[in-house]
C-alpha positions as CSV (number, residue, x, y, z in Angstrom):
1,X,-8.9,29.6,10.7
2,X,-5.8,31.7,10.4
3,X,-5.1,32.9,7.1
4,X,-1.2,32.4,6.2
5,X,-0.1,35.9,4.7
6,X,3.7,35.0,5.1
7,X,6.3,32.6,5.4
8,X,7.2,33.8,8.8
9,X,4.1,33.7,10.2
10,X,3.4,29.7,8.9
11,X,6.9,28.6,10.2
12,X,5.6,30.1,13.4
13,X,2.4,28.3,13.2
14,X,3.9,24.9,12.5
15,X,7.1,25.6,15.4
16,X,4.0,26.3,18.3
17,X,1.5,23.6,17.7
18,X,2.6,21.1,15.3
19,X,4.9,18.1,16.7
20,X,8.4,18.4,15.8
21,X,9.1,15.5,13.6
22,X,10.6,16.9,10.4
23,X,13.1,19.4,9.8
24,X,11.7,21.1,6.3
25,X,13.5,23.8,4.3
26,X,12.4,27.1,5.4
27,X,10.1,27.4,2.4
28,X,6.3,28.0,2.8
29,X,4.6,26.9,-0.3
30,X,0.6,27.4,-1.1
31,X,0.5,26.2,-5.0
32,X,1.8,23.9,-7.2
33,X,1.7,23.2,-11.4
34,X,3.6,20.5,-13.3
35,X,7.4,21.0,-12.1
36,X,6.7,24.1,-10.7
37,X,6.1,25.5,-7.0
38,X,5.1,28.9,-5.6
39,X,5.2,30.1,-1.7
40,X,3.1,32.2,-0.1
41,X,5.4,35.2,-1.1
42,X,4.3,34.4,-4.9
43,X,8.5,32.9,-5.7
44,X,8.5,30.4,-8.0
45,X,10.7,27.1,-7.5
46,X,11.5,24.3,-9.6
47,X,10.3,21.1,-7.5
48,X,13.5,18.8,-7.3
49,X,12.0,16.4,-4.9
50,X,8.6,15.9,-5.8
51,X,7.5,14.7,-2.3
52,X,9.5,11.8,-2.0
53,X,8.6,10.8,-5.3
54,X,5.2,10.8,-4.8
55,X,4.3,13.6,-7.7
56,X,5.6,11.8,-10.7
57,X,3.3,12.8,-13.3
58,X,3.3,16.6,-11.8
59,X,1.5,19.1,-9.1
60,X,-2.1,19.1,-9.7
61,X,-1.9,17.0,-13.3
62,X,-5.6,18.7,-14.8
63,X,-6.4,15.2,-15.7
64,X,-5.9,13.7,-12.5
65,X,-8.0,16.2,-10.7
66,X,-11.0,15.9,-12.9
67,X,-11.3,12.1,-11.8
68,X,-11.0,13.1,-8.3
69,X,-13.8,16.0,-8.8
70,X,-16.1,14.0,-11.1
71,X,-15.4,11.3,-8.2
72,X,-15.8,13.8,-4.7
73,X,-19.3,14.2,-6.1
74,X,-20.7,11.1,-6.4
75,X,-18.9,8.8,-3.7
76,X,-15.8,9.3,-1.7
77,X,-16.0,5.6,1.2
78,X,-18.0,3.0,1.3
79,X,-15.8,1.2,3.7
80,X,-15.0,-2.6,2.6
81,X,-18.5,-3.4,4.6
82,X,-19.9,-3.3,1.0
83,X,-19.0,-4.1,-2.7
84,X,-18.5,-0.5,-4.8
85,X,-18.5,0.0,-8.3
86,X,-14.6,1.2,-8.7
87,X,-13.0,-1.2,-6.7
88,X,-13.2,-4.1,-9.1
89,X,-12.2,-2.1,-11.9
90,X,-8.9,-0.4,-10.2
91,X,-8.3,-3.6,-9.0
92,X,-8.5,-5.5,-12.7
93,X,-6.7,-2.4,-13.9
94,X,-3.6,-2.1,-11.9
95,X,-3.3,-6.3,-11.9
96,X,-3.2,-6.5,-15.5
97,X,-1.2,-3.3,-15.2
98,X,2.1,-4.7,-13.2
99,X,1.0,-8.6,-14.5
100,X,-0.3,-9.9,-11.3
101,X,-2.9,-12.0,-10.3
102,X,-4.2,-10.4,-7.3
103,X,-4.2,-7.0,-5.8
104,X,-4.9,-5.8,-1.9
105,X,-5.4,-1.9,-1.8
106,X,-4.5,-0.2,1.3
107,X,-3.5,3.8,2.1
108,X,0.2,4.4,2.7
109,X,3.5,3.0,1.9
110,X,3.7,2.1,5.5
111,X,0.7,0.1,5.8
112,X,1.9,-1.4,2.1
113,X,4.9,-2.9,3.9
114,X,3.2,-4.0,7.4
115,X,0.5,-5.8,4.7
116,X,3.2,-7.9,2.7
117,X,5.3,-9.0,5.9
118,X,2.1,-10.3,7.0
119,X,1.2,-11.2,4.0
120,X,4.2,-13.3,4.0
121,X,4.2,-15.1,7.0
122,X,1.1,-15.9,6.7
123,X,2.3,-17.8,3.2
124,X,5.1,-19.1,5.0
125,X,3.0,-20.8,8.0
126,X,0.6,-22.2,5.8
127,X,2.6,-22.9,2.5
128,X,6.1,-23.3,2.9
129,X,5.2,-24.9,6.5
130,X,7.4,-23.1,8.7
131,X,6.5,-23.8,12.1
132,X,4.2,-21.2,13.8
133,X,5.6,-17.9,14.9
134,X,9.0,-18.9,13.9
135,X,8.8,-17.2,10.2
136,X,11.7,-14.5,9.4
137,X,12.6,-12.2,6.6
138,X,15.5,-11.2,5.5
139,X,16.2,-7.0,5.2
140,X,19.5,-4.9,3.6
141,X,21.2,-2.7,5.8
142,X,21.0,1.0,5.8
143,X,17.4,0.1,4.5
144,X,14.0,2.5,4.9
145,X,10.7,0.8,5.0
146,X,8.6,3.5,6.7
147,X,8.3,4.7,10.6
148,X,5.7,1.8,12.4
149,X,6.9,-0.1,15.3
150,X,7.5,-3.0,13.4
151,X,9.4,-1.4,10.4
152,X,11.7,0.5,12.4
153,X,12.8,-3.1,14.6
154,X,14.7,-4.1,11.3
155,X,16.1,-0.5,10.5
156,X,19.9,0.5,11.6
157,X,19.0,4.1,11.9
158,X,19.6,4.9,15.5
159,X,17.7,8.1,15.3
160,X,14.3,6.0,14.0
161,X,15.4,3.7,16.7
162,X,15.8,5.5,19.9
163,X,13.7,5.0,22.7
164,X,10.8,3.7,20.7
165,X,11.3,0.0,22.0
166,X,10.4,-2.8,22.4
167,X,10.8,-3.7,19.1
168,X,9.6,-7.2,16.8
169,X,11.4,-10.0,16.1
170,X,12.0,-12.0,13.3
171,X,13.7,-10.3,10.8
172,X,17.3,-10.5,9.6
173,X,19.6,-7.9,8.4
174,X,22.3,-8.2,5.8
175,X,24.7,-6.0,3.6
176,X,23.0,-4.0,0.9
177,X,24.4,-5.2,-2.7
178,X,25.8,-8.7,-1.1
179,X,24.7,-11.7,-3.2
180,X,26.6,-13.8,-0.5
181,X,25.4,-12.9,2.6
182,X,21.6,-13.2,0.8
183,X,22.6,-17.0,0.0
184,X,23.7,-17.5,3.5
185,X,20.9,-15.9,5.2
186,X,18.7,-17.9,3.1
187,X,19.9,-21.2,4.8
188,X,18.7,-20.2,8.2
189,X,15.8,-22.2,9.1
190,X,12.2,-20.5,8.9
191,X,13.1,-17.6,6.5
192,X,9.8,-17.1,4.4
193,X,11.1,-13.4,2.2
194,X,13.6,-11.2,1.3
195,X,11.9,-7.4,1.2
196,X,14.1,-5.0,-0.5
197,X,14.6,-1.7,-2.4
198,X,15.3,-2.5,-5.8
199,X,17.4,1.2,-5.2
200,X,17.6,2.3,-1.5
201,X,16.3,5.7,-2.0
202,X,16.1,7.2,1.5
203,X,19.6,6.3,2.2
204,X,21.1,8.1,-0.3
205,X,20.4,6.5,-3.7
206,X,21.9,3.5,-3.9
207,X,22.0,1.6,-7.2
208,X,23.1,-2.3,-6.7
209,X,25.3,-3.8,-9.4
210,X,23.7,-4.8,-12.5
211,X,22.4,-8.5,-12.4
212,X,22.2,-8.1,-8.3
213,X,18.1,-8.4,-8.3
214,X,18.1,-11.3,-11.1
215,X,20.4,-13.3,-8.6
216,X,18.5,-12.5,-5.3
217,X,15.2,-13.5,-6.6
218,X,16.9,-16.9,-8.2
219,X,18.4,-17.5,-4.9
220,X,15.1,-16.9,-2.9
221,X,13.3,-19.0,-5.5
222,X,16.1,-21.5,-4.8
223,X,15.5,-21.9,-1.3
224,X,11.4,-20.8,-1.7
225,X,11.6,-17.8,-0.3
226,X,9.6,-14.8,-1.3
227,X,11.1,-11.9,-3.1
228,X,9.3,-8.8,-1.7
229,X,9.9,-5.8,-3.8
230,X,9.5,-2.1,-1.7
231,X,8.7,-0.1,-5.0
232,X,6.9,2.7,-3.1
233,X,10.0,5.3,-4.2
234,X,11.6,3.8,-7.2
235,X,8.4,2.6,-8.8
236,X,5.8,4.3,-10.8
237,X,8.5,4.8,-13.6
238,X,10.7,7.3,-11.6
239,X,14.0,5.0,-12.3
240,X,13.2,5.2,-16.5
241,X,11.2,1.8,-16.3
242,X,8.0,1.1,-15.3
243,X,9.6,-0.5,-12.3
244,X,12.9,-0.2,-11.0
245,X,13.0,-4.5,-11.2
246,X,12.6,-3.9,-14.5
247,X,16.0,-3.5,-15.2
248,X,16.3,-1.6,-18.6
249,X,13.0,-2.6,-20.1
250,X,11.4,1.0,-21.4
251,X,8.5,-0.9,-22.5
252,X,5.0,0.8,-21.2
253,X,3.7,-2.7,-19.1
254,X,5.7,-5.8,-18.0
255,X,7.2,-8.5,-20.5
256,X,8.3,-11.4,-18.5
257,X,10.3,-12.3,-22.1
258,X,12.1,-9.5,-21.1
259,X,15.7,-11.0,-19.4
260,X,16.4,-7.6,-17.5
261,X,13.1,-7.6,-15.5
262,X,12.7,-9.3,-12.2
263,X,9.6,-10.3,-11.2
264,X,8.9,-10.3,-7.6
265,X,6.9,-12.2,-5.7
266,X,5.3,-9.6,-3.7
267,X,5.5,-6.1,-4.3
268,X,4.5,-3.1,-2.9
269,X,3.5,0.3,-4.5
270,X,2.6,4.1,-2.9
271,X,3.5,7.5,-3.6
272,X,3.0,7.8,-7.6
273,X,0.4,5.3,-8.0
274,X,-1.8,8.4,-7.1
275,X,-0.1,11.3,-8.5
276,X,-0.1,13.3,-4.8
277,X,-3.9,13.6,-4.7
278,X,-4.4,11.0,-2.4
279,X,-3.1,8.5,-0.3
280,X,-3.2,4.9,-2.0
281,X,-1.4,2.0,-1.6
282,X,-1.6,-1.3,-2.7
283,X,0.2,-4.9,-2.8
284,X,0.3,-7.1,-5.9
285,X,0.7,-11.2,-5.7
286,X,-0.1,-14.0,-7.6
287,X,-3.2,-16.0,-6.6
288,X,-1.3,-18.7,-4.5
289,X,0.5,-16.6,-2.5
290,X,-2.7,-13.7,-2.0
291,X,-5.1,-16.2,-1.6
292,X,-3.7,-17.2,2.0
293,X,-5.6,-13.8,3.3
294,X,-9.1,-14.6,4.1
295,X,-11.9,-12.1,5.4
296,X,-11.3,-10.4,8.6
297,X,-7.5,-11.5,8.9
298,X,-6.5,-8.1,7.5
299,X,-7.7,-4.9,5.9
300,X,-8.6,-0.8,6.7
301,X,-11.8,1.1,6.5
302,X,-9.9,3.2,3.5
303,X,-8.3,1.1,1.6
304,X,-9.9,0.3,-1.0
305,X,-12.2,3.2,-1.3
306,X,-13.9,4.2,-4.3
307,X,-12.2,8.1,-4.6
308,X,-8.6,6.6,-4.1
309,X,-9.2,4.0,-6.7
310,X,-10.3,6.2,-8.9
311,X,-7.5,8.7,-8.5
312,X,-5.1,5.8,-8.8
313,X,-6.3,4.6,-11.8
314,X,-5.8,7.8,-14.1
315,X,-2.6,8.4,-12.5
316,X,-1.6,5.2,-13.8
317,X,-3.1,6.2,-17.3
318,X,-1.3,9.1,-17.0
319,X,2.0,7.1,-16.6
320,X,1.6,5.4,-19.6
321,X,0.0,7.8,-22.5
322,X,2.7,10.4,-21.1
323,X,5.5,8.1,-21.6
324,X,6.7,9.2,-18.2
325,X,9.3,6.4,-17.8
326,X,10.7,7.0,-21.5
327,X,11.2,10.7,-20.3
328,X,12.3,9.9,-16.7
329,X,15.4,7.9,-18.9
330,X,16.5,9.9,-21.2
331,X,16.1,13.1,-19.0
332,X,17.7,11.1,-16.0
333,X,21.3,10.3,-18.4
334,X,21.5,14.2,-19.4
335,X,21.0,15.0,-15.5
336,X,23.9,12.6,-14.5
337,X,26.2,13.7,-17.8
338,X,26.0,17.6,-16.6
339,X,26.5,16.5,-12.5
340,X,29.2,14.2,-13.8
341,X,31.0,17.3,-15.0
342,X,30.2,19.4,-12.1
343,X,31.8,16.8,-9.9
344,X,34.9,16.7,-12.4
345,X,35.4,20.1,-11.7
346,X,34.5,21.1,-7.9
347,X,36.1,19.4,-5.1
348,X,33.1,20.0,-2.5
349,X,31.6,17.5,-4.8
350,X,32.7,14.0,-4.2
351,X,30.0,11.7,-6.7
352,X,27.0,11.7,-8.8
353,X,24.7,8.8,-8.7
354,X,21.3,7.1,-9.5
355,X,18.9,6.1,-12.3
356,X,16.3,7.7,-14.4
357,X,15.3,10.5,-12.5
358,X,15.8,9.4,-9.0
359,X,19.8,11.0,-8.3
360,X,21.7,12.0,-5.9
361,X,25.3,14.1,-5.5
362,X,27.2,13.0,-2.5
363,X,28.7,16.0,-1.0
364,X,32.2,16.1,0.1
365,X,31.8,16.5,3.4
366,X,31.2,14.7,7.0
367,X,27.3,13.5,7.7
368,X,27.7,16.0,10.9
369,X,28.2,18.6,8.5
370,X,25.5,21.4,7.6
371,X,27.4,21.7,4.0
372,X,24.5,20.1,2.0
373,X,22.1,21.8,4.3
374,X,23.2,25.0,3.5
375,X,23.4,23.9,-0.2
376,X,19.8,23.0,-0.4
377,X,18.8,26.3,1.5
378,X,21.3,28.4,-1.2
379,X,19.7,26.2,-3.9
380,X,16.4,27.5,-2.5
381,X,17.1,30.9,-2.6
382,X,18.2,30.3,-6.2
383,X,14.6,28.9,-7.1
384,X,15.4,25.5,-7.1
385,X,14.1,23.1,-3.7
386,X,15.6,20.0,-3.0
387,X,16.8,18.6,0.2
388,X,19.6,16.5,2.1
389,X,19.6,13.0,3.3
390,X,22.0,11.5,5.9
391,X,23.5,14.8,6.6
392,X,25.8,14.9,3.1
393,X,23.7,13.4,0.3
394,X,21.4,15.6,-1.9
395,X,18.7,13.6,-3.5
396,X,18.0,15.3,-6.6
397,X,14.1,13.9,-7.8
398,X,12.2,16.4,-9.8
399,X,8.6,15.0,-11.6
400,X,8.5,13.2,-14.3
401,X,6.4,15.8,-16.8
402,X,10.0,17.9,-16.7
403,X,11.1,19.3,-20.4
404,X,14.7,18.7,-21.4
405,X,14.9,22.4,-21.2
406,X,13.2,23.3,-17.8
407,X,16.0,20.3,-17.0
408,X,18.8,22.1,-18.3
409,X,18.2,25.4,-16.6
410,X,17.8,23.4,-13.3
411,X,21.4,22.1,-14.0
412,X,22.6,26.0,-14.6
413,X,21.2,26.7,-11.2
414,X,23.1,23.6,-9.2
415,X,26.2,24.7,-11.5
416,X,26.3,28.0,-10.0
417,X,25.3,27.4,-6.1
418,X,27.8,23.8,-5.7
419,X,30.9,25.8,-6.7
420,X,30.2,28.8,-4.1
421,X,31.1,26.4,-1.2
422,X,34.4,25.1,-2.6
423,X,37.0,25.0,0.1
C-alpha cells in the first residue's frame, strides 16, 4: 500500500483511480478528536461539518470505540440467517428510545429511505387497500433523500438526474413549506405517505414555519396517509431536540404530552445513530404498520449485525448522558446571534439560518458563483473546514461535543474570512 506522506500526493491518488463523484475541499485529513481535525501535514481544523452530520457526539468519542473494540473481538456478522445476542437488545433499546413499537435495522441512509417507501406501499396495498401497484407518495421540492435509482426519480436536481433514466413512478412532488398543496395532493386517489425532511438540510437548510409539521401529519392522518419522517441529517439531536419533529421539546426521550412534537408514522434514522464508526441505519414504526413486512420480503446481510448494533447503541447513550441536544440548542442560538451580526454588517452576506446546530449563511451571490467556494477554501486555510451547498449556501454543522468557547473562536474565524470578499 502507498503510504500518504502529503496532501499532494493523496489528491493525486484519489484524481487517478478513484471515480470522480465528489468535489471535496483540497484538504487531506488522517486524524480526528472531538471537534477537532488534523491532515496529513499535522494542521489542525475545527470540523464545521461533521460529515454530513454523521459525527454528532465527536471524531473517535473513546467511549464509542471501546464498544466497537470490546465488540471487533468477539463478533462482527452473523448475517440475519441466525438470531445474535445484540440484535434484540439494540432493537428494545432504540424502540423504547424514539417510542416505537418496532424497529427494522438496515446500513445507510439510502437504504433507510428505499426500506420505508416500501415499507409503505406495502401498508398501503394491504391496509389502506389501494389497489395494487397504484400506491403514491407525496415528496417536497428541492428535497434530498439519497442517490439510488428510485430516490433520485422524485428529486428536482438536474445534476442527480441527468442521464441516469429510466426512472420510478409513483411519487408526487409538491412546494416545500406549503400546507396547501399537501391537502391537495392528499386527495389524489392511491396516495399511501408523505416522506419529508422535518428541515431540508442538503438544500440549504431550510426551516418550515412553526406549526408546519403538526398540520401535515394532522392532514395525512386526515386522509390516512402516512407521515414518513427523513431524520437521517436533522436527527440524533443535531436541531437542539432529540428530533427535529420534536419541535422545541429539550427533553432527553419523546413525550407524546408534549404539543410541539410530531410523531411520525414512519421514520428513518442514519448518520449519528452511530457516531461515524459505522454504517447503521434503521426505520422505526408502530406494530400495525411494521408488521406488514414478513420474512424474505425485505432485508440485507448487514443490517442488523451484531458490531453495528452495538456501536449504535452507545452512540445513542452517548446522546443522552452528554446532553448533546441541550448543547446543540443553546450553542446553536449563540452561533446564529454572532452570524446574525456578521450579516448586519457585510453585504457579501445576504442571511443566516437554521436550528440547533444545523446552520447555514446564504452568500450573496449567484449559485454559478465560486464565491462560497472560495470562502470555504479561505476558511480552510484559516483552520476552520466547512463546505458549500447549491453553489452559494454554506452549511455550517460542527459536532455536537463543541464548548461554548471552541464555538466562539470558530465565529472569530468566519468574522474575519466573510468580510475579505466584500464587494
Amino acid at each position: 500500500m502507498d503510504t500518504i506522506s502529503t496532501s499532494k500526493q493523496a489528491i493525486q491518488l484519489e484524481e487517478k483511480y478513484g471515480a470522480h463523484n465528489y468535489h471535496p475541499l483540497p484538504v487531506v485529513l488522517t486524524r480526528g478528536e472531538g471537534v477537532f481535525l488534523w491532515d496529513v501535514e499535522g494542521k489542525r481544523y475545527f470540523d464545521f461539518l461533521s460529515a454530513y452530520s454523521a459525527v454528532n457526539q465527536g471524531h473517535c468519542h473513546p467511549r464509542i470505540k471501546n464498544a466497537m473494540i470490546e465488540q471487533v473481538g468477539t463478533l462482527t456478522l452473523t448475517s440475519r440467517a441466525f438470531y445474535n445476542d445484540i440484535l434484540g437488545p439494540f432493537e428494545k433499546y432504540i424502540t423504547e428510545y424514539f417510542g416505537f413499537d418496532m424497529v427494522l435495522p438496515m446500513n445507510t441512509g439510502a437504504e433507510g429511505v428505499e426500506t420505508a417507501v416500501k415499507l409503505a406501499r406495502k401498508w398501503g396495498y394491504e391496509r389502506k387497500g389501494v389497489s395494487e401497484n397504484q400506491a403514491k407518495i407525496i415528496v417536497a421540492e428541492n428535497n434530498f433523500h439519497g442517490r439510488t435509482t428510485t430516490i433520485i426519480s422524485f428529486s428536482n436536481d438536474a445534476n442527480a438526474r441527468k442521464n441516469f433514466g429510466p426512472f420510478t413512478d409513483g411519487f408526487i412532488r409538491i412546494p416545500y413549506n406549503n400546507l396547501d398543496a399537501l391537502i391537495e395532493a392528499l386527495k389524489i386517489e392511491g396516495v399511501v405517505g408523505f416522506l419529508i425532511e422535518p428541515i431540508q438540510g442538503e438544500a440549504g437548510v431550510y426551516v418550515p414555519e412553526e406549526g408546519y409539521l403538526r398540520k401535515a401529519k394532522e392532514a395525512c392522518a386526515a386522509q390516512n396517509v402516512l407521515f414518513i419522517a427523513d431524520e437521517i441529517q436533522t436527527g440524533i439531536a443535531r436541531t437542539g431536540s432529540l428530533l427535529a419533529v420534536c419541535g422545541n421539546c429539550t427533553c432527553e426521550g419523546h413525550c407524546e404530552k408534549q404539543e410541539t412534537y410530531t410523531k411520525p408514522d414512519i421514520l428513518i434514522l442514519g448518520k449519528a445513530i452511530s457516531g461515524g464508526f459505522y454504517p447503521v441505519s434503521a426505520v422505526l414504526a408502530d406494530r400495525e404498520i411494521m408488521d406488514v413486512i414478513k420474512p424474505g420480503q425485505h432485508g440485507s446481510t448487514f443490517g442488523g449485525n451484531p458490531l453495528g448494533a452495538k456501536v449504535a447503541m452507545t452512540a445513542l447513550e452517548v446522546v443522552r448522558d452528554e446532553k448533546l441536544a441541550q448543547n446543540a440548542r443553546k450553542l446553536g442560538i449563540i452561533f446564529r446571534e454572532r452570524m446574525q451580526k456578521l450579516v448586519d454588517k457585510n453585504p457579501i452576506a445576504k442571511l443566516v439560518r437554521g436550528k440547533g446546530l444545523l446552520n447555514a449563511v446564504v452568500i450573496n451571490d449567484s449559485p454559478e458563483s465560486p464565491t462560497a467556494w472560495n470562502i470555504c477554501v479561505k476558511l480552510a486555510e484559516n483552520g476552520l473546514l466547512a463546505k458549500p451547498t447549491h453553489g452559494n449556501i454554506i452549511r455550517f454543522a460542527p459536532p455536537l461535543v463543541m464548548t461554548e468557547e471552541q464555538l466562539h473562536e470558530c465565529c472569530d474565524i468566519i468574522e474575519i474570512v466573510i468580510p475579505e470578499f466584500n464587494k
